[in-house]
N, C-alpha and C positions, 0 to 999 in steps of 0.2 A: 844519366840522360835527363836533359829540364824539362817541362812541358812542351816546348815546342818544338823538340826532339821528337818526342812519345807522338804526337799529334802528324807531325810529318813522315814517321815513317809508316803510321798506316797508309797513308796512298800510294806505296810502291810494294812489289814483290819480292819478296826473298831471293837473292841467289839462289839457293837451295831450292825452293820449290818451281821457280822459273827451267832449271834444268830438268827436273825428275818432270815437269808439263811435255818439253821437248819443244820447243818452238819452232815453229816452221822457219828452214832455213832455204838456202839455197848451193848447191854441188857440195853438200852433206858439211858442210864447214861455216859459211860467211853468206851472206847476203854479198851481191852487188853493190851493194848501195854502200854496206862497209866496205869491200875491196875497192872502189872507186875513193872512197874519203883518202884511204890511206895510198894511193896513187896522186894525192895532188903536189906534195914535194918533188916528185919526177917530173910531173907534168909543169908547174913552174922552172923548173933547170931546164928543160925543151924548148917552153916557150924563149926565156933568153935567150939560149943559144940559139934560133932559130930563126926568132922574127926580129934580133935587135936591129937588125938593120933597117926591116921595114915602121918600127917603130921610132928609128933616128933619122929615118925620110918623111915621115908622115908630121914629126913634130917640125921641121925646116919646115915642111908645105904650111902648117900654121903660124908660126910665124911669121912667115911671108906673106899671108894672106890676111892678117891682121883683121879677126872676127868681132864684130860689135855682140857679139850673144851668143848661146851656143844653144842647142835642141837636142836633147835626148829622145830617142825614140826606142822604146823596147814594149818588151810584156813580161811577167812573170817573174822569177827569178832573174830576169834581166836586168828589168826593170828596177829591182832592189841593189843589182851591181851599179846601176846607172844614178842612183841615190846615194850611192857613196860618192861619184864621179863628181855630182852638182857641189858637195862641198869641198871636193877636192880643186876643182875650178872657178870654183868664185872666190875660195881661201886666195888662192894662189896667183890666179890669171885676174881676178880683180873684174871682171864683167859678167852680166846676169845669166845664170841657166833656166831654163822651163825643160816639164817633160810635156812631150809631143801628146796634143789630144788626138790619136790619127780617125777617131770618128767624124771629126770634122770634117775631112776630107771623104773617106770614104763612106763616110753613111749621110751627111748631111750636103756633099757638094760646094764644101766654100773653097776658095783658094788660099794660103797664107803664103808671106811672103817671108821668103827665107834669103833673099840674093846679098844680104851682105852678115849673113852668119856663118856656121858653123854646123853642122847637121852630123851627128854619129847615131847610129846606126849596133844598137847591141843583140845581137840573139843566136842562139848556141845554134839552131841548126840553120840559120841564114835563110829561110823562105818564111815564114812568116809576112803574110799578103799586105799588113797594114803598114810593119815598119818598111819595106820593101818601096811599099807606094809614097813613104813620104821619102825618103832617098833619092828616088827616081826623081817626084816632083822637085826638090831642093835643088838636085845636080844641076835638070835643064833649067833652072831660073839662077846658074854662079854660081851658089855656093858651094861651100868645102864643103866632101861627104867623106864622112871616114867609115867603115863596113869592121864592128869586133862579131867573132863568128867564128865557130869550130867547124867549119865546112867549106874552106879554099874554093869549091866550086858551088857552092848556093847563088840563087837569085838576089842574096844580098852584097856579095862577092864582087857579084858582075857588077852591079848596079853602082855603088860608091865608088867614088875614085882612089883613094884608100883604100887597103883593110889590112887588117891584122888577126891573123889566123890563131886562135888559143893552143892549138896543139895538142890538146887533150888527149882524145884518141878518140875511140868508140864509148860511149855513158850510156849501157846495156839498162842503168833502173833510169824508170820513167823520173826520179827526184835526179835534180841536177846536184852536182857535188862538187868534184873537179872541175866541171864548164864554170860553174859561180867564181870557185877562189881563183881559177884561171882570169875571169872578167875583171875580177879586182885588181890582179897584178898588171893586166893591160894597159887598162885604165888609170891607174898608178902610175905605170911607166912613161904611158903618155905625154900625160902630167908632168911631171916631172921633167920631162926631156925637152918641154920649151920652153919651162923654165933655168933649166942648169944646163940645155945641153947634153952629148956626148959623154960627160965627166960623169952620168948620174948611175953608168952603169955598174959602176963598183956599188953605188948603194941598196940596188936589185939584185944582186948576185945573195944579199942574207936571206933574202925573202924566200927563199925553201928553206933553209933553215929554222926561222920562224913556223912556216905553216907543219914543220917536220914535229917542231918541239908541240905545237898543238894537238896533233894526231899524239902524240905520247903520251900527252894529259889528259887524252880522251878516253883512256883506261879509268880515271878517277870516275867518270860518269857510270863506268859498268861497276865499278869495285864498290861504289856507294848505294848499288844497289838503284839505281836510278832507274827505276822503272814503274810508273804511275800505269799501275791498274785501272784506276779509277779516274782518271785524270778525264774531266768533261770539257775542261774551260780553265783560261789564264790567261794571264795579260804578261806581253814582251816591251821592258821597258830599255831604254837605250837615246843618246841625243848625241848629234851631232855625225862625226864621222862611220858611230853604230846604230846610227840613226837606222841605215838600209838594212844593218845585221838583222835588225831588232824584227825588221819587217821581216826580214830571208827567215829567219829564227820558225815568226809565226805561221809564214805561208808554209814550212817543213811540218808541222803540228799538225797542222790542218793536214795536207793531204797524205802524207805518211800513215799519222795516226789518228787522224779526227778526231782530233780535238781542235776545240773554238778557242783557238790563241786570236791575241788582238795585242796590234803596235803600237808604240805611244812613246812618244818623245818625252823625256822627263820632264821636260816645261809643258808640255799638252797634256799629262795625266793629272796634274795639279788642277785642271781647268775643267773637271767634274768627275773624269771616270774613276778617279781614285778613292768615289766613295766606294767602290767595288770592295776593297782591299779594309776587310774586316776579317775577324780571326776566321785563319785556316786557310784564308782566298789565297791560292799560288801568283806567286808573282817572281817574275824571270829577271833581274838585273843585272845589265851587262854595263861596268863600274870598270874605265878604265884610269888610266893616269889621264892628269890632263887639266885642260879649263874646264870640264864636264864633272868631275870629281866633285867639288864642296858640293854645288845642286844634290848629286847624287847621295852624298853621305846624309845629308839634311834630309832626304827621300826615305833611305833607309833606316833612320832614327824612327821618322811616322811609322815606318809601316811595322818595325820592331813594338813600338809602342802598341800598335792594334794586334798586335799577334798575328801579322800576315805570316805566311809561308814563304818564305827568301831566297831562291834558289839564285847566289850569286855569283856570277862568271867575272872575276877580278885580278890584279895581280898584284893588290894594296891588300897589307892585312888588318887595315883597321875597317876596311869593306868585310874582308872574309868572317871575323871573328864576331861580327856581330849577323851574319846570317844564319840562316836555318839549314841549307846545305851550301857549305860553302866550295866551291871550284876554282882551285888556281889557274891562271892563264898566264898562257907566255906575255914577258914584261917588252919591253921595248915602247917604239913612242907612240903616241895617241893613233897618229896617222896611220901606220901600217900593224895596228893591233886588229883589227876586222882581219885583215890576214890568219892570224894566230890564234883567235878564236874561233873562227868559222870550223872548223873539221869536227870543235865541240860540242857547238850547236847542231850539227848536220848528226853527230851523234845520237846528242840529248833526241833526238825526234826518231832516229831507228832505233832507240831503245824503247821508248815510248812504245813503237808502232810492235817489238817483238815480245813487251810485257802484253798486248793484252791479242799476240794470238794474230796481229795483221800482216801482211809482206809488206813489205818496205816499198821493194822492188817495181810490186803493182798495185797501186792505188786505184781501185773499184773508180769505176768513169772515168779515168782518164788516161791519155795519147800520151808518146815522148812528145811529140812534135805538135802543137794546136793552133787549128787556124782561124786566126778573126779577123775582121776588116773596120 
């Protein structure tokens, strides 16, 4: 073991001693919050077999409709599926995304004008007052509304002329799990389906497989003893298509286990926060294949160099070999790797939350469902 072995594994618990503590669990076995991760493989094969039809109508109605911009409107873990979406649609569709201020409307009273875009609509339990009010406003002034949403009958539902139902089921812990990687595959599918068409559906059919092989790697997070005791504070670094993971990563941190995770684009940590990242400082890179790779490898050079703490989620082993703990992730291409990693990040934070003694399930202050305006 080098130094920076010895040094990182004080801040996590022994297996051993984490069992003989007993941790609070939930129906004498799993948490929730686990039993929903490893439910998102099903929950992907559902949602295709389910809504593809409504997602091979929804993508004709956009093309048809030929959108000058598109508007995300979410909250939350939504909000971070809707952050993979914006590059998924400007990559591809070639025209500008924004996410939705909905205070502007509902707390300051201005109007925005939406009648020759694009308006979707993301949130797992569909009533959420804010995105709801811009849907509504979008629809009566033209535009296209499309409603993603694990609740067929919500106020989001009604409201968009669209929707596509995730299919999830019931998501008993207040942390979204399956609702997230469900928003992704959606959203993905969407995508894709005005651009390729009908034909795309053979290329979504892997996608439980992928997020299947993720949930299997996500033993390496418990078997490595991943469980930060002490963990106060970290930075989640990620660019581009894990741009939103990097976010989903750290809002899981936070309200799971309280800890002050913070997101950063591998081009924005360069731009000051990365004096943070001196020896010991934990830092989370999520290093896939890709155009995002050389940036990242150059990153991870520095932060080797300062003796940060590496914890990297990769499927390159000239990432893995030079971190502090290294995490393999399912390989495949740039684009639907946030698929394949997410079950491991949604891990990395119920391990966190059961090394130091917290439920997962219920996160002190807070709703499944939260309403803002």
């Amino acid at each position: 073991m080098d130094f920076r072995e010895a040094d990182f594994c004080r801040c996590f618990v022994p297996v051993e001693a984490l069992l003989a503590k007993g941790p609070t669990i939930v129906n004498e076995t799993q948490t929730y919050m686990e039993k929903e991760i490893f439910e998102s493989p099903r929950v992907l094969k559902r949602l295709l077999a389910k809504q593809w039809e409504a997602l091979a109508r929804t993508a004709e109605a956009i093309r048809d409709h030929r959108p000058r911009f598109v508007i995300l409107a979410a909250r939350g873990t939504s909000d971070n599926a809707g952050a993979y979406a914006r590059y998924l649609i400007e990559k591809d569709w070639g025209i500008p995304v924004s996410l939705a201020a909905p205070s502007i409307m509902t707390l300051y009273g201005s109007k925005v004008d939406y009648s020759q875009g694009l308006v979707i609509g993301i949130s797992q339990s569909g009533e959420g007052t804010d995105v709801c009010q811009i849907i509504h406003d979008a629809r009566s002034q033209g535009a296209l509304t499309i409603g993603v949403t694990n609740n067929p009958k919500s106020k989001l539902a009604k409201e968009a002329e669209y929707t596509i139902h995730l299919e999830a089921g019931l998501e008993k812990s207040v942390a979204a799990t399956k609702t997230y990687t469900a928003e992704l595959m959606a959203l993905y599918g969407l995508v894709q389906c005005v651009v390729k068409g009908r034909k795309v559906r053979r290329d979504l059919s892997v996608l439980p497989s992928l997020v299947e092989q993720g949930c299997r790697l996500s033993s390496a997070v418990w078997d490595s003893s991943y469980r930060f005791l002490h963990l106060n504070s970290c930075v989640v670094v990620g660019r581009g298509f894990h741009y939103g993971l990097a976010q989903e990563a750290a809002l899981k941190l936070k309200e799971c286990a309280q800890v002050m995770a913070h997101a950063y684009s591998t081009a924005d940590f360069h731009h000051g926060p990365k004096t943070l990242a001196g020896k010991d400082f934990p830092v989370i890179l999520l290093a896939p294949a890709g155009p995002t790779l050389k940036g990242t490898l150059e990153l991870l050079d520095e932060l080797v160099e300062r003796q940060a703490m590496v914890v990297a989620f990769s499927p390159r082993r000239q990432v893995l070999k030079k971190a502090t703990l290294p995490l393999e992730t399912p390989g495949g291409e740039e684009v639907v790797s946030p698929m394949g990693m997410a079950p491991m990040l949604q891990t990395l934070a119920l391990a966190v939350a059961i090394a130091k003694g917290l439920d997962p399930d219920k996160p002190p202050f807070l709703k499944k469902v939260t309403q803002t305006r």
